[in-house]
C-alpha positions in Angstrom: 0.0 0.0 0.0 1.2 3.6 -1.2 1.9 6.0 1.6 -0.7 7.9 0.2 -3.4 5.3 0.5 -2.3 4.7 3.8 -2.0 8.2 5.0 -5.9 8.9 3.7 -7.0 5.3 5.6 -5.4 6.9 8.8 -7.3 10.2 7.8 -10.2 8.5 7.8 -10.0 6.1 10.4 -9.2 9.0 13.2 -12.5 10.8 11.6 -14.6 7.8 12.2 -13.5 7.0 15.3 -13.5 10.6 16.8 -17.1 11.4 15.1 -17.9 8.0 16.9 -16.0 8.9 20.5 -18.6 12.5 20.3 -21.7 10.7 19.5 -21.3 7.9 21.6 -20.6 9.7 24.8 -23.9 12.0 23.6 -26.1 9.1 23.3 -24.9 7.2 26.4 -24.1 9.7 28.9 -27.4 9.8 30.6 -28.0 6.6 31.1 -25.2 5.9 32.1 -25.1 8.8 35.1 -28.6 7.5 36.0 -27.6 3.6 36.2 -24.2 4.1 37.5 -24.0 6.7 39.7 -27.5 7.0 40.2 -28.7 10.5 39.3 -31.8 11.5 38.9 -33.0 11.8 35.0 -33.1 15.7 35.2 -29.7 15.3 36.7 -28.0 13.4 34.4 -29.5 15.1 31.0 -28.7 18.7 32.8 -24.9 16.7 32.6 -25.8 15.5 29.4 -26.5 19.3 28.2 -22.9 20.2 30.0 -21.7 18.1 27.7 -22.4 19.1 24.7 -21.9 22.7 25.8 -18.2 22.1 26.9 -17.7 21.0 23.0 -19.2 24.1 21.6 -17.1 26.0 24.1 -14.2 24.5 23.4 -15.0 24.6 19.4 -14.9 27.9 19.7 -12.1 28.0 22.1 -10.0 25.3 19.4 -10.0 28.5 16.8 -8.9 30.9 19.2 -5.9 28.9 20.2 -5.0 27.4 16.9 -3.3 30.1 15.8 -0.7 30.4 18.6 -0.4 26.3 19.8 0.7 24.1 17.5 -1.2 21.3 16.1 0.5 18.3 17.4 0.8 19.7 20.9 -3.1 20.9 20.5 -4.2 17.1 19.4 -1.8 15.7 21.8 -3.8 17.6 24.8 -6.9 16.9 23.1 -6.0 12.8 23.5 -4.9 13.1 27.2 -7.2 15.0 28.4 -10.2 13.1 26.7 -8.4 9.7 27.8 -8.2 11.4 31.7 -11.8 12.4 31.2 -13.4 8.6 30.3 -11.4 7.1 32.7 -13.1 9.8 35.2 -16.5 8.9 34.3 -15.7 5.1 34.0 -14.0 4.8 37.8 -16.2 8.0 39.3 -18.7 7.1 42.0 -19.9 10.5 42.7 -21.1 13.4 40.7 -18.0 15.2 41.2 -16.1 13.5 39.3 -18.9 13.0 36.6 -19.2 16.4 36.2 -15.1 16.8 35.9 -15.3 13.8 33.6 -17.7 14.9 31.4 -16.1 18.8 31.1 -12.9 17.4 30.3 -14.7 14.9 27.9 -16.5 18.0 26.0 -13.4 19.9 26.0 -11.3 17.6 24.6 -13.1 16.3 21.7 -14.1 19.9 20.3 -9.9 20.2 19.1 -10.3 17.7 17.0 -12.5 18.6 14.7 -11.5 21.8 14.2 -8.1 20.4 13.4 -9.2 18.1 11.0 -11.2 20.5 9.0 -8.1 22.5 9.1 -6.0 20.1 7.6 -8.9 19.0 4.8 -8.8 22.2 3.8 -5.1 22.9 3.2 -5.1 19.5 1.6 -8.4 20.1 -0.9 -8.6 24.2 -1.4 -12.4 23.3 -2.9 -13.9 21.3 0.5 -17.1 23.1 1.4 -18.0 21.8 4.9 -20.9 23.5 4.5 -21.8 21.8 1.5 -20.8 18.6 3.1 -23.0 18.9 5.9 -25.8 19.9 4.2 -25.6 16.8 1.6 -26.0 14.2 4.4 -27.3 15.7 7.5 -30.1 18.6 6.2 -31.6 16.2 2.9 -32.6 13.2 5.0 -34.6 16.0 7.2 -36.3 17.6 4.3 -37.0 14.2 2.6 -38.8 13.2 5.7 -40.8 16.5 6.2 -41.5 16.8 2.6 -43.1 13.3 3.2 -44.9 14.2 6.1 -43.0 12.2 8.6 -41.0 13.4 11.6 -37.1 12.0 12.0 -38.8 8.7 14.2 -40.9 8.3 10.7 -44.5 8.5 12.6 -47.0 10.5 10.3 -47.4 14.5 11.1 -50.5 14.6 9.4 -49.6 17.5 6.5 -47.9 16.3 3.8 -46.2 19.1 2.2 -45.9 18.9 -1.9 
């Protein structure tokens, strides 16, 4: 295999498996607080909601410091501090430490894709994340409204034309 095939399989591996790491960690979290450490439901998606605002904090805070840190150091943080915060939340007992896991946990995965899309777009000067996201994540919305269905498929009752 060419260096180049193998460089793009690592490209794409690291994007699979970080897109994975983000979603994951959103669609387990709160059960997981609940069974675990046993929160209360409001609890645990109020955590769940911490999550998801620690990555869009430290989204924004990723372009901020991208242009004085470097990159490797950035992604090298970014893995030890998102390895620190899952073993948190795997070995916690108490919300403390779910609420430190989970900060650390949103804080760490935002560098990544901001580094990523960073690199894409040095590599291919024509990538349109826009256009990318709006291909597979906006159509399969509008496909199901225009239908008259909502995202779980069950009818709305207007069918627009």
């Amino acid at each position: 295999m060419s260096s180049v095939l193998r460089r793009r399989f690592c490209w794409r591996c690291c994007c699979f498996f970080q897109f994975g790491n983000e979603g994951a960690i959103g669609g387990w979290l709160a059960l997981f607080l609940t069974q675990k450490i046993g929160m209360s439901p409001a609890s645990s998606i109020f955590l769940l909601a911490l999550y998801f605002a620690a990555l869009l904090a430290g989204r924004i805070l990723a372009q901020v410091l991208l242009r004085s840190v470097g990159h490797g150091r950035m992604l090298f943080g970014s893995v030890l501090m998102g390895l620190f915060g899952c073993l948190m939340l795997a070995f916690t007992t108490n919300s403390f430490g779910a609420v430190t896991g989970v900060l650390l946990c949103g804080a760490a995965f935002s560098a990544v894709l901001p580094l990523a899309f960073e690199r894409i777009g040095d590599r291919f000067p024509y990538f349109r994340p826009g256009f990318s996201y709006g291909i597979f994540f906006d159509c399969p919305d509008r496909g199901a409204a225009g239908a008259g269905l909502d995202r779980a498929g069950t009818p709305t009752g207007s069918a627009s034309t």
